[in-house]
N, C-alpha and C positions, 0 to 999 in steps of 0.2 A: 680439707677436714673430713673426717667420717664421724667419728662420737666426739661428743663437748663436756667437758664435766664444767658444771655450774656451781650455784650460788653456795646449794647444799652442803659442799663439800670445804667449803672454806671455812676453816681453824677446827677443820672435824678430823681430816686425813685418817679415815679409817682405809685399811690397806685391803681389804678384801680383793678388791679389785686389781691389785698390784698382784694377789697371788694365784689371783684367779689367770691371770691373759697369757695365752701361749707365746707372744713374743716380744714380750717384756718393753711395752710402748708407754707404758706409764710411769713418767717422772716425777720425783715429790722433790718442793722445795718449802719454806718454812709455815705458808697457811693454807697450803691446799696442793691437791694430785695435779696434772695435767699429762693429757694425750696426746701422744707427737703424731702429726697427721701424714706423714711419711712412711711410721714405719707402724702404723695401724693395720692390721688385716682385713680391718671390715666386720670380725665374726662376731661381735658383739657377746662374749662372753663375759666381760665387764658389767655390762649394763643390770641384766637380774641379780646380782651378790653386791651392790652397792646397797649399802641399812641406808643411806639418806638420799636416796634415789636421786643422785647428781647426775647421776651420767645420761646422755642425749644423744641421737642421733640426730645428724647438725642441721637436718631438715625438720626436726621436731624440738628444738628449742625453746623453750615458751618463750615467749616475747618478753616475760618481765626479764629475763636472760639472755637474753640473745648476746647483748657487748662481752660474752664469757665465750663466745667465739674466737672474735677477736684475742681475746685475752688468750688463749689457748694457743693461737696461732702467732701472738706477740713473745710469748713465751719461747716459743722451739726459733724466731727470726734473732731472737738474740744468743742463743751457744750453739743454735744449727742442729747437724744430725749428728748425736753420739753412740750410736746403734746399739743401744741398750742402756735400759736406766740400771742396772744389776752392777754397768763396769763403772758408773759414774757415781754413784751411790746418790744423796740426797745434796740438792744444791742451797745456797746460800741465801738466796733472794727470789723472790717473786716477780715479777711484771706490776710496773707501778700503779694500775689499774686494781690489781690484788692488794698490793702491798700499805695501799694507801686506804682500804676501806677499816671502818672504826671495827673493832674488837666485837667479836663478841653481837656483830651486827650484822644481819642482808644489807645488800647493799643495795642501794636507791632505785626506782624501777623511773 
């Protein structure tokens, strides 16, 4: 992993960040972004243009977020590497860790 996006961002999906990153490592699927940790560069141009300041580097995770690691990394173990979220567009389902938290809610620390 190198950046995490967190709690923040779930059922917000503001794209800033998708339009900001030079190499198009950020995937969207129904409640929230995620960053494929493969094909991340590292340059953190995501992180300042996020309005809900979701995004982390994955050694600065706050603790009440940390399992949004995982979740991030759960995410890209189930469709793998599609070397760009531009060719794939926006997928279908979440990671059932996302998927399953209540509406409209942070999810439990």
């Amino acid at each position: 992993m190198t950046y995490v996006i967190a709690s923040p961002c779930v059922d917000v999906l503001d794209r800033a960040c998708v339009d900001e990153c030079p190499v198009d490592c950020i995937y969207e699927a129904p409640r929230m972004l995620y960053i494929h940790p493969d094909e991340c560069v590292d340059c953190g141009a995501c992180e300042p243009v996020c309005p809900v300041e979701a995004i982390f580097y994955e050694d600065d995770v706050p603790n009440e977020w940390v399992h949004f690691t995982s979740a991030n990394a759960d995410f890209f173990a189930e469709i793998g590497s599609p070397g760009g979220a531009a060719r794939v567009g926006p997928y279908t389902s979440d990671v059932d860790a996302i998927a399953q938290l209540p509406r409209g809610e942070c999810p439990p620390v």
